[in-house]
N, C-alpha and C positions, 0 to 999 in steps of 0.2 A: 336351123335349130339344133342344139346340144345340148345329148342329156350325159351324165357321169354315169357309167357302169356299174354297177355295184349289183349284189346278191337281190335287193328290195329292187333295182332298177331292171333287170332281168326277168324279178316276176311280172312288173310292170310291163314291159314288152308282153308277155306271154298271156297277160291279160289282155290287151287289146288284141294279139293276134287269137283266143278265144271267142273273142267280140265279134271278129272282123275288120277291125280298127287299125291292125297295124298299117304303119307305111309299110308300102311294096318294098323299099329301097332302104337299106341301114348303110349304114357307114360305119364300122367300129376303126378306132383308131387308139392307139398309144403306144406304150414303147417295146411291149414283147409279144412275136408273133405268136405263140404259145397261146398264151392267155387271151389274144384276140381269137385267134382260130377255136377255143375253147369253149368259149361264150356264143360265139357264134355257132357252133355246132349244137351247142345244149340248143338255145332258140329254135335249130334247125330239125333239132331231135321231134321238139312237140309242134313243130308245123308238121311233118311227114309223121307223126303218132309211133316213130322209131322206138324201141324198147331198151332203155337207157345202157343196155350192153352191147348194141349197134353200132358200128360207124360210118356203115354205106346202106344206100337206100336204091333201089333203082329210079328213083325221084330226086335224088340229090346229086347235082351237077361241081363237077370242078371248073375252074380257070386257073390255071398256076403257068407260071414266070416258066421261061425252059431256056437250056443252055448255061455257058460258063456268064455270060451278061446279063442272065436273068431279065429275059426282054418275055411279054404276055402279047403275043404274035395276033393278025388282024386274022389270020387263017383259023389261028384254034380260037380267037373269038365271036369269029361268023359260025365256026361250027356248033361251037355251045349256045345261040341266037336260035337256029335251026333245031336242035334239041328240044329247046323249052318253047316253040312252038308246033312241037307238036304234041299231039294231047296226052296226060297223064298218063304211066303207065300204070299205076295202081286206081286210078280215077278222085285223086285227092290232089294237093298241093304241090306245087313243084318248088324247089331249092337252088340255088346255083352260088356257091361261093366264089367270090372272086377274088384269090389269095393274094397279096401283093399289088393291090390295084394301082398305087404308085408307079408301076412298071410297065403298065400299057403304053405304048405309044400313040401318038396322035391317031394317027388312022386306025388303030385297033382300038382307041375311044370315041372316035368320031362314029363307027360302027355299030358300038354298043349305045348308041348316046338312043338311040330311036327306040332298039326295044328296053332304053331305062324312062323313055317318055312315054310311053304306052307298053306296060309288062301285057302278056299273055297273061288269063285270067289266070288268079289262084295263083300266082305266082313272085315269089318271093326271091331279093336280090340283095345279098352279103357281101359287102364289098370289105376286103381286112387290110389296114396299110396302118405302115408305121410312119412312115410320113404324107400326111393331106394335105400340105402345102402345096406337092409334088403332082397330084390329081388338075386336070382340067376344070376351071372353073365351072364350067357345062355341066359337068358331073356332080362336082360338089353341091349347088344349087338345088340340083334333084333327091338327093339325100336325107335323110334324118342322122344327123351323128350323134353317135354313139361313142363316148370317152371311157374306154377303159382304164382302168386300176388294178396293178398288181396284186396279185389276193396275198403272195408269200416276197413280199419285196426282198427279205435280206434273210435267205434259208443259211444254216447250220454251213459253213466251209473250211477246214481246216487248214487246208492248203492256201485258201486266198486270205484267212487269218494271219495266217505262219506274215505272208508276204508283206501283209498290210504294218505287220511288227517292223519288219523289215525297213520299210517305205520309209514308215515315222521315224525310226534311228536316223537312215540318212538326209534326211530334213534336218531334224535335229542339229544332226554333225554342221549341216552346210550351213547353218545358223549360229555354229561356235566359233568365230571369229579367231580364238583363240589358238583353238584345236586344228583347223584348217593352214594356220602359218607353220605348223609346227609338221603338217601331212597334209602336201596337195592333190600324192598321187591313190592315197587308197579312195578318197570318192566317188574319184574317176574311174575307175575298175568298180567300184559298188555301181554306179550307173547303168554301167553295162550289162551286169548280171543281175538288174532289177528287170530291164529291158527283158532278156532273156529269159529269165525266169517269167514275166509275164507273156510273152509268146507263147512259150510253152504250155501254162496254164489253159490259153484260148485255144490251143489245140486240144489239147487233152480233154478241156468239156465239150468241146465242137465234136470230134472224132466219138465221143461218148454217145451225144445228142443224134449222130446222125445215126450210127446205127442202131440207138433204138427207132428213129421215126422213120429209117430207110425199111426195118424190119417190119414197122405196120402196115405201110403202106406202098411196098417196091411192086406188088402186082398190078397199083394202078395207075403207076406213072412209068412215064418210057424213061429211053435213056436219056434223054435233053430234060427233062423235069426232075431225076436225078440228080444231075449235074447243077441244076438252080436250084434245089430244094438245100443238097450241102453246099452252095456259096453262101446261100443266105441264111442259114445255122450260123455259120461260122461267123457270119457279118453281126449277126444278131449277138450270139454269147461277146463277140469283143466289143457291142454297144454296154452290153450290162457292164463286163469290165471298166468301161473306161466310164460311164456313170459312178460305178463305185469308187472308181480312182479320183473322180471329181471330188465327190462328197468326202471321202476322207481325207484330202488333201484341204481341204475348208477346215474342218476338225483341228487335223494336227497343227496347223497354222495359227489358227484363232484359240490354239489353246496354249499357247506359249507366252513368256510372262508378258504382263501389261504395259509397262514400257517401251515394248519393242510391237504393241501392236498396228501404231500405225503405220511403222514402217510394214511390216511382216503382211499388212494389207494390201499395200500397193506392191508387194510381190506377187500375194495371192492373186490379181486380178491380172498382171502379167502373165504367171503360170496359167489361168484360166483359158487366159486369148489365145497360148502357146496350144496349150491342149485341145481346143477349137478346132483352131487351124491344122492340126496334124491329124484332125479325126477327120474334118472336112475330106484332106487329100487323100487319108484311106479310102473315104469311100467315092470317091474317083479315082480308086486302084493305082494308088501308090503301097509299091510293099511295104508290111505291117514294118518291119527289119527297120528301114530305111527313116519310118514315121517315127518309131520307137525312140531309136538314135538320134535324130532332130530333138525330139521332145527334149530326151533327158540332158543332152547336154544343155540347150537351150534351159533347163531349167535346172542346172549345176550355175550356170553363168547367174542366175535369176540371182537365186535364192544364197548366193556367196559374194555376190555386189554388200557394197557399203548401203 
């Protein structure tokens, strides 16, 4: 079962967990861990009766991803098992987030699979991933999901406006047949330093992102939780990126005159696949550098075909 996330779907939750009603077990899934961890923490707040300026409880358990792999080890997940089996510390509800839960490994889910089939009483299981494809079916089965929705999809960016201007011109260009016989070579340098200039940008809000969430929370993650918490920042802001680079790149395509839109289509769906393909390999750690480069030539070659 699937429910959409939203502000009414949240109270929703919160009334059955008043009832007694909730499932033991959420799933919250979609595309920013943010606004997963978010929502699930508000939920988390009024099972533990936290006071909305709170963010630890001594009833509220982590799970997080550690290391440069961001792997959620069988070790710290027997030890958070053992946790929440034993009784309440406050004599209320117990919590246990499990960040990242796409990142368990088998045996660190086949672990957790028993006390997600029989919880300890009173006790409540947060499971946050941006991908549930990626979960064991065992797991998913036992779940109630939960689909989040971006409350602030496309905030105020100046810098990612600037670029997006940018982006369009050279579209554009690579589209004026005209203008391209006349200059093969400035494209090709705009490529590069669109490339570049988008690195740079995922660094710059990544290195932002982390040390505010390295500053809330560095007391209660060691150094290998550290080290996964900023890969997967950084993995995460160059998801949003490259979503937005999706979507505008449909935009500036399909808004180019009528005549050239069916060709201008089946570019579009070539650049698509191009840009698929090179996100897949980032995230099987291939460098951004390396993906980047592929892309944009491959999509100079696209987009300046007859």
């Amino acid at each position: 079962m699937t429910e959409t996330s939203s502000p009414s779907t949240l109270e929703k939750l919160a009334k059955r967990l008043d009832s007694g009603n909730l499932h033991h077990a959420l799933l919250f899934h979609g595309n920013d861990l943010n606004e997963l961890e978010m929502q699930a923490r508000t939920l988390a707040g009024q099972a533990l009766l936290m006071p909305d300026e709170s963010h630890e409880h001594p009833d509220l358990f982590h799970l997080r991803p550690s290391g440069k792999m961001r792997i959620v080890s069988v070790d710290k997940t027997r030890a958070i098992i053992s946790e929440l089996n034993r009784s309440s510390n406050q004599g209320g509800a117990k919590v246990a987030l499990l960040h990242e839960a796409d990142r368990m490994k088998k045996a660190a889910a086949n672990a957790f699979l028993k006390t997600l089939e029989e919880p300890p009483p009173s006790t409540y299981l947060f499971l946050l991933t941006t991908r549930p494809y990626s979960i064991l079916p065992t797991i998913l089965s036992r779940c109630l999901q939960v689909r989040t929705t971006e409350q602030n999809k496309h905030p105020t960016d100046a810098d990612w406006d600037e670029w997006m201007k940018a982006y369009a011109e050279w579209i554009r260009l690579m589209l004026d047949r005209n203008k391209l016989m006349g200059d093969r070579i400035t494209p090709v340098f705009a490529a590069y330093g669109l490339a570049e200039r988008m690195i740079a940008l995922i660094k710059q809000k990544a290195d932002k992102e982390c040390k505010s969430k390295l500053k809330e929370f560095a007391r209660d993650l060691d150094d290998k939780e550290k080290d996964a918490m900023e890969v997967g920042i950084r993995k995460g802001i160059r998801s949003k990126f490259l979503r937005d680079l999706a979507d505008g790149t449909r935009k500036i395509a399909l808004s180019q005159p009528g005549e050239s839109l069916n060709v201008n289509g089946i570019k579009l769906a070539r650049i698509m696949a191009n840009l698929e393909r090179n996100a897949g390999l980032m995230e099987v750690n291939l460098k951004e550098e390396v993906a980047f480069e592929n892309f944009w030539l491959s999509s100079l070659r696209i987009w300046s075909s007859k």
